[in-house]
C-alpha positions in Angstrom: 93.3 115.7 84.4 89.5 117.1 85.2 88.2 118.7 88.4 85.1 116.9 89.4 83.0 117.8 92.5 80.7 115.2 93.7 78.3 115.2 96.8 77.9 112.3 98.8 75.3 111.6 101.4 74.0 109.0 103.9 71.1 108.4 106.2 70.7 104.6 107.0 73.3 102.5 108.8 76.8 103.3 109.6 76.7 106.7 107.9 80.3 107.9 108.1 81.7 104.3 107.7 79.6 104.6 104.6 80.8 107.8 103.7 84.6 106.9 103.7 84.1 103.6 102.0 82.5 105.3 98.8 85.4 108.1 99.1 88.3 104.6 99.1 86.2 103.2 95.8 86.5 107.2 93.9 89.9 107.1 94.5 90.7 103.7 93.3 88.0 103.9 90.5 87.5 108.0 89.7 90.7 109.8 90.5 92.9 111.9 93.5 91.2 113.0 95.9 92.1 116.7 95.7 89.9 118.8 98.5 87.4 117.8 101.1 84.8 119.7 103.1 83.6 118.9 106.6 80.6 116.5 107.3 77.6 118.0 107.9 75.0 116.7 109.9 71.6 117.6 107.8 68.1 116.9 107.9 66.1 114.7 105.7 65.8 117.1 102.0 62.4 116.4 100.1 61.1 114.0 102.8 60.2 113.0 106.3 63.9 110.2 107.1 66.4 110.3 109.7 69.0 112.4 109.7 71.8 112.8 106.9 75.8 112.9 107.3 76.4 115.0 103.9 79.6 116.2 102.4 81.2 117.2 99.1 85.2 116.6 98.1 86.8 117.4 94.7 88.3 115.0 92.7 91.5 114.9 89.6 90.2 112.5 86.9 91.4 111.0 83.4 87.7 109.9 82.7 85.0 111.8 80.8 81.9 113.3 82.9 79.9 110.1 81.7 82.7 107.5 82.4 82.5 109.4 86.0 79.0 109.2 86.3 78.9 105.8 85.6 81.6 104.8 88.4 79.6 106.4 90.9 76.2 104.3 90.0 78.5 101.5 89.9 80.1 102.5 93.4 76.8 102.9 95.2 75.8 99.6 94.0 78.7 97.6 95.4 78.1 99.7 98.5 74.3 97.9 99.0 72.3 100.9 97.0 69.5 99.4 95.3 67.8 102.4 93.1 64.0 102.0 92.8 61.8 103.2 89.8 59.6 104.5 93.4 58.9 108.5 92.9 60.0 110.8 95.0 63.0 110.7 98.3 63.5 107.6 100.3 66.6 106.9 102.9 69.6 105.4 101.4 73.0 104.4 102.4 75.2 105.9 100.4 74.0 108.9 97.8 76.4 110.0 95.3 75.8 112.5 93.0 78.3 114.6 90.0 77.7 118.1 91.1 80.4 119.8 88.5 83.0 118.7 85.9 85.2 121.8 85.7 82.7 124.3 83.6 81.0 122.1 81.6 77.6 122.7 80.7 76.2 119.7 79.2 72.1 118.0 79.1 71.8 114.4 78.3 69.6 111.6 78.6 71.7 110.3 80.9 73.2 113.3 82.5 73.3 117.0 83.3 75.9 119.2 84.3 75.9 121.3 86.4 73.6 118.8 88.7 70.4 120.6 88.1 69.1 120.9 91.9 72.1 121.6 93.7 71.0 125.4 94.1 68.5 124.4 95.6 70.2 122.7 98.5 72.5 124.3 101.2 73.7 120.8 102.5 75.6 120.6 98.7 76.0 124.8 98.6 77.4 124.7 102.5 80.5 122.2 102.0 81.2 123.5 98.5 81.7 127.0 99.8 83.5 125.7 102.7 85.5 124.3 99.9 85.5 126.9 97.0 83.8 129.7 97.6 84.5 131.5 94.6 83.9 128.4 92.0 81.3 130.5 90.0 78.4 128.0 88.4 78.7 127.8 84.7 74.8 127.6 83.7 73.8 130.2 86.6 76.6 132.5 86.6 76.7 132.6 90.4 79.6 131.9 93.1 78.9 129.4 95.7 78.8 132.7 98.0 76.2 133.9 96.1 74.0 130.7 95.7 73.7 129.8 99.0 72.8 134.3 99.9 69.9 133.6 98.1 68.9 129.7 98.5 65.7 129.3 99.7 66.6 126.2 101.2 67.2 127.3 105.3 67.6 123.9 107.1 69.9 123.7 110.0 73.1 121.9 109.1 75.1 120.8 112.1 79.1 120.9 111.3 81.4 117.7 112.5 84.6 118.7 113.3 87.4 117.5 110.7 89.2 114.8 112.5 85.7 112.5 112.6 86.6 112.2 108.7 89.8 110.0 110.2 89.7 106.3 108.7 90.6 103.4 110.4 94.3 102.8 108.9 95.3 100.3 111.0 91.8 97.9 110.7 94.1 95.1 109.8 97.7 93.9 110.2 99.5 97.2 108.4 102.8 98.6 108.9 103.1 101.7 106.9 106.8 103.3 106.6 107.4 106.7 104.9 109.8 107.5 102.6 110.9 110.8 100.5 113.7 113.4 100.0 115.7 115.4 103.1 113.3 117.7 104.7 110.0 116.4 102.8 108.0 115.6 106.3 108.7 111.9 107.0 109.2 112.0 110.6 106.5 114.2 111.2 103.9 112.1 109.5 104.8 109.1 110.8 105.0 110.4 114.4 101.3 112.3 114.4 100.1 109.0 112.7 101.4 106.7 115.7 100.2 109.2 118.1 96.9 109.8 117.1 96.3 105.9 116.3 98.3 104.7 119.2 100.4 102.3 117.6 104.2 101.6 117.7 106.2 104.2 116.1 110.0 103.6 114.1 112.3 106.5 113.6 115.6 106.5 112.4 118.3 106.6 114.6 120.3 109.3 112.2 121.4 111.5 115.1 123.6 108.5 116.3 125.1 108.4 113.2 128.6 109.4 113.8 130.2 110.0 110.5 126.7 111.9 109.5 128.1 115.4 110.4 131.7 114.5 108.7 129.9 113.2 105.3 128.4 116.9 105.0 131.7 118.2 105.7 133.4 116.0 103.6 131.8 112.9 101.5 134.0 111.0 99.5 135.7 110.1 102.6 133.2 108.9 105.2 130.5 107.9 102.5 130.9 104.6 103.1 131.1 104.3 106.8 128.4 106.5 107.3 126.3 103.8 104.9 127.7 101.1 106.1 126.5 102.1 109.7 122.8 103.0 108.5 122.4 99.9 106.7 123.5 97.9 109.8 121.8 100.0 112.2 118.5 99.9 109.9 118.7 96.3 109.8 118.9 96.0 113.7 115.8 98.6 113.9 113.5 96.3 111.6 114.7 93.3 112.9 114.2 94.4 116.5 110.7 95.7 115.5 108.4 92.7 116.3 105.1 94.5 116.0 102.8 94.0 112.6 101.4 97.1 113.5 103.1 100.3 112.7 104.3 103.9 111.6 107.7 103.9 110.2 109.9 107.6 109.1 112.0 105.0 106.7 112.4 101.8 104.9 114.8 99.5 104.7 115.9 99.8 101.2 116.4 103.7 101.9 120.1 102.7 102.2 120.3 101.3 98.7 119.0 104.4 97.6 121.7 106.5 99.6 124.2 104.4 98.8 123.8 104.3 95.3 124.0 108.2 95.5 127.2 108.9 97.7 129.1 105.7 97.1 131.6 104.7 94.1 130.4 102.3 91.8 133.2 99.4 93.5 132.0 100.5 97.1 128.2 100.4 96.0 128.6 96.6 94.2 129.7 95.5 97.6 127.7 97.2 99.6 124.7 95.9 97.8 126.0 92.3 98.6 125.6 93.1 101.7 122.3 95.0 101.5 120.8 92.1 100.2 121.9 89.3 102.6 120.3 91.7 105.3 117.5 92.5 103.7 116.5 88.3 103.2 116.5 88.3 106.9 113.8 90.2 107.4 110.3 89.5 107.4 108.8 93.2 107.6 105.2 93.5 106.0 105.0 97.0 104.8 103.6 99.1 102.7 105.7 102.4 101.5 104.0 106.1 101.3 106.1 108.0 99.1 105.9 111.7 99.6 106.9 114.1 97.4 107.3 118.0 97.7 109.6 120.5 94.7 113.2 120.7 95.6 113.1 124.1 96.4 110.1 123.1 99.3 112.3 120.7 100.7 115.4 122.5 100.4 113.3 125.8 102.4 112.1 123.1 105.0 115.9 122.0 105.5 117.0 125.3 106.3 114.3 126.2 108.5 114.7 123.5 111.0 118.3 124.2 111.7 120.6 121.4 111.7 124.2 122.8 111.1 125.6 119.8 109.5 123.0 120.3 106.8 122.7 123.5 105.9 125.6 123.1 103.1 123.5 120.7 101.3 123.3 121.7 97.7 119.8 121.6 95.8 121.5 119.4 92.8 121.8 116.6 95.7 118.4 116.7 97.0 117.5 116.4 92.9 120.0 113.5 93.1 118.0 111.8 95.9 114.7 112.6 94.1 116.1 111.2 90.9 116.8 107.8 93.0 113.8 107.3 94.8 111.9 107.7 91.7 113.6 105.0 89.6 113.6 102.8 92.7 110.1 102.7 92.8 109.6 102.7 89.0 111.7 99.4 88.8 110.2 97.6 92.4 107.7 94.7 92.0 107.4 93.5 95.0 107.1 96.5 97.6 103.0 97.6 97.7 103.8 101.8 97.2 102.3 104.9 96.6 103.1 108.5 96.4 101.4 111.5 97.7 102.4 115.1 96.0 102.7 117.1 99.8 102.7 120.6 97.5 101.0 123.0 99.0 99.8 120.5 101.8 100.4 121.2 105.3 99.1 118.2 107.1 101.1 119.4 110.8 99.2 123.0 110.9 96.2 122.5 108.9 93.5 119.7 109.4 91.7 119.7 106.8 95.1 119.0 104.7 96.0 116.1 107.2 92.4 114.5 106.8 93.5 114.9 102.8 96.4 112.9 103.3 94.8 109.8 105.8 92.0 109.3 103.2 94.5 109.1 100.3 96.7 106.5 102.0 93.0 104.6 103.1 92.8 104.2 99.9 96.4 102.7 99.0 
């Protein structure tokens, strides 16, 4: 995988609908979305045109520098961009230009990199040292820092505040239910998600569980009751849950997952049975976020939070659980998923990292 950084930029029509549209088509056609400055409201560069909403985000991509270039000509075009042979600036709806790929230093007919203006301009130098300050330009030798000290270029840029980045999730029917490890931030997404979107909100009942603290204590003997009573109780939660609209901490098939974990192969065969003659009962459109942090993340985030009946649990089962979900989602068809790597991420203290995480599942 490549670092790219690309600058996008709008002036005519719905500018920040614009904006998040061309950031959905990079992900799905360019790479993951890695890192993400603010919107900046700028004025017109190189000509007299309303006013731009400019930004500059960081992308992980397979594809060569060219292959990248060509997406984004390809992008803007689907987007409405009709590119004139017509010197000079004019307005357009969506701009997006390759400003770096890694350190590369490369002129061709069709391209050069570093983008050969971009010094030049403090509505691409502003957001990329908002982003990476330090990222030193190959050609010039200079830091972002450094660039923008001496850029010539002193137009007023007017910074939006992060959460205007927010997409809207929940434009259509969607029902979006997390999934993960112990401890990897499931309930917390999905409860900021249903709060700050006002829609319906599904947590697991876990606390009611009452053979949860006796499992930790000792599993081989209440294993299968304390399945037995998720599955049933998960079943009554989805079936219960009549809105298409929603944030979910868990699926349905996390007790397959469980099960096949905790329970003896002769327990598990029947409990499946009964898994699926639940599961053909319901009717719940989703789509699963799977979130992944290291075992030793979760395992920290497990003991910080408190809950005696978990604080025996042993790294090897968290690796156990990891192991399942994995091969679950390797082998599933028929269940639209996704995953998002939370390392590092901080998406309950840090905006900028929750703004990450809503354009990444925009663009599932």
């Amino acid at each position: 995988m490549n670092k790219a950084y690309i600058s996008l930029g709008s002036n005519e029509g719905q500018r920040l609908k614009n904006i998040q549209e061309a950031v959905v088509h990079i992900q799905k056609k360019i790479g993951t979305l890695t890192k993400l400055s603010s919107l900046y409201k700028t004025p017109s560069w190189g000509f007299d045109g309303p006013e731009f909403i400019n930004t500059c985000i960081e992308v992980q991509t397979p594809l060569s520098p060219t292959r990248v270039l060509d997406q984004l000509l390809k992008i803007e075009l689907k987007l409405g961009r009709v590119r004139t042979v017509q010197s000079g600036y004019i307005s357009r709806n969506i701009d997006l230009d390759l400003l770096f790929y890694e350190d590369l230093v490369l002129e061709s007919e069709g391209l050069i990199l570093p983008h050969p203006r971009l010094a030049l301009r403090n509505f691409i130098l502003i957001p990329m040292c908002e982003m990476e300050p330090g990222f030193v330009h190959p050609g010039l030798g200079k830091s972002m820092e450094d660039l923008l000290k001496i850029c010539k270029d002193h137009s007023q840029l007017h910074k939006m505040p992060l959460h205007q980045w927010a997409p809207d999730l929940f434009d259509a029917d969607q029902f979006l239910a997390f999934e993960g490890n112990i401890g990897v931030g499931k309930t917390s997404l999905a409860q900021k998600i249903a709060s700050d979107y006002g829609v319906p909100k599904l947590l697991e009942n876990f606390t009611q569980n009452p053979y949860l603290e006796k499992f930790y204590d000792q599993p081989q003997r209440f294993a299968l009751p304390l399945e037995n009573y998720f599955l049933e109780d998960r079943f009554r939660q989805f079936r219960d849950f009549k809105q298409k609209i929603g944030s979910a901490d868990h699926s349905f098939f996390k007790s397959l997952i469980f099960a096949q974990i905790n329970l003896s192969k002769t327990d598990f065969l029947d409990f499946k049975q009964n898994y699926e003659r639940l599961s053909a009962q319901l009717e719940v459109p989703q789509k699963i976020v799977f979130l992944y942090k290291p075992i030793e993340e979760v395992w920290l985030q497990i003991k910080s939070r408190g809950r005696s009946y978990e604080q025996n649990i042993r790294r090897g089962y968290l690796q156990e659980i990891e192991l399942g979900y994995q091969n679950f989602l390797k082998s599933e068809k028929t269940i639209p998923h996704m995953s998002i790597d939370l390392t590092d991420i901080d998406f309950v203290n840090n905006e900028r990292d929750y703004q990450l995480v809503l354009q990444r599942i925009k663009a599932f």
